[in-house]
C-alpha positions as CSV (number, residue, x, y, z in Angstrom):
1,X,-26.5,-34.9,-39.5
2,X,-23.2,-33.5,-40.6
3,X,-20.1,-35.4,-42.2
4,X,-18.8,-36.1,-39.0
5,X,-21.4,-37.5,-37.3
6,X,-22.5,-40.8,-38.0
7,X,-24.4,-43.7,-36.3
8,X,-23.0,-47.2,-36.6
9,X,-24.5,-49.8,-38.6
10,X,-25.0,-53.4,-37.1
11,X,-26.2,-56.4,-38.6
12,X,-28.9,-58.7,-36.6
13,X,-26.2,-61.8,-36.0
14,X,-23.6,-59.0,-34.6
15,X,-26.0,-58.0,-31.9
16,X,-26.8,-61.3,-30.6
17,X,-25.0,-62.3,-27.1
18,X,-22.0,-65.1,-27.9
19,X,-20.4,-66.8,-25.6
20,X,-17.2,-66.0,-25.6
21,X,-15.4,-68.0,-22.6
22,X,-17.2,-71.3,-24.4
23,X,-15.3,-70.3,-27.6
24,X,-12.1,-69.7,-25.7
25,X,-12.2,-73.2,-24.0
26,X,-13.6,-74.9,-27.4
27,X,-10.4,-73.4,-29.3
28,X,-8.1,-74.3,-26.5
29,X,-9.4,-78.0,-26.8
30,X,-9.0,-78.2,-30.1
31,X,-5.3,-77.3,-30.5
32,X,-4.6,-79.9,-27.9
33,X,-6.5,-82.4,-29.9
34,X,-4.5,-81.3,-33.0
35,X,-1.8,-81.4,-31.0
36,X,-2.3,-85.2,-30.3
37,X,-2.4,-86.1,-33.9
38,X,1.3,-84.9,-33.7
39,X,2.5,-88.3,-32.4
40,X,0.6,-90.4,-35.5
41,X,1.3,-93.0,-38.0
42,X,2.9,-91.2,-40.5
43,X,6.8,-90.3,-42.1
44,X,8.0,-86.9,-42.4
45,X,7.2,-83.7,-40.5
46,X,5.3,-82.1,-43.3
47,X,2.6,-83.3,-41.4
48,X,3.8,-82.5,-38.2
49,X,4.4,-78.8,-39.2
50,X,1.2,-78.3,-40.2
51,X,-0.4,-79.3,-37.0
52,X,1.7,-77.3,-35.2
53,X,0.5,-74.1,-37.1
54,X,-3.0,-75.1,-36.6
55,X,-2.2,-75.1,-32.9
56,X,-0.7,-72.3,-32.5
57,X,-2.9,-70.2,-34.4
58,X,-5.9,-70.9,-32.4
59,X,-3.8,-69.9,-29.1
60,X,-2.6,-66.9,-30.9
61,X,-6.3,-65.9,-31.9
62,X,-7.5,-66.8,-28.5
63,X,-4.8,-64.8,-26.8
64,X,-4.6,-61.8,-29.7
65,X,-9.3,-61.6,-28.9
66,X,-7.8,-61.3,-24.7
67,X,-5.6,-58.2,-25.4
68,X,-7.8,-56.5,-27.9
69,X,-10.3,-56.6,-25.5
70,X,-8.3,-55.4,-22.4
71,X,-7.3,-52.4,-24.0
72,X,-10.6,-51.5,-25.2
73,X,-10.8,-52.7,-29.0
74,X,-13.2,-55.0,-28.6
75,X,-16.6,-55.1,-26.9
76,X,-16.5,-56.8,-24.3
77,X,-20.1,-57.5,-23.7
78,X,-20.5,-59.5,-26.9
């Protein structure tokens, strides 16, 4: 094999089929149910800001795996 050439490495967990649309709902669910804890018993938005974050990071990540995907960074089988 020359320097150019080179087979890819994967480990035995990355080859096993996920399911991907379950993680999409599951992460989807769970900012909503952060999202609930936005209307709580407590004073201040410190808290609330912080939920928010959460939120919005799992619909980012969710929405961020959708694009990489469509444009052909990702696998899309796994």
């Amino acid at each position: 094999m020359s320097a150019e050439e080179h087979e890819e490495v994967y480990a035995p967990d990355q080859l096993k089929p996920g399911n991907r649309r379950r993680g999409q709902k599951g992460a989807i669910i769970s900012a909503i149910v952060i999202l609930m804890f936005f209307w709580g018993n407590h004073e201040g938005n410190t808290e609330n800001i912080w939920l928010v974050v959460f939120a919005v990071g799992l619909v980012v990540a969710v929405i961020a795996d959708a694009v990489l995907r469509r444009r052909g960074l990702r696998p899309s089988e796994q």
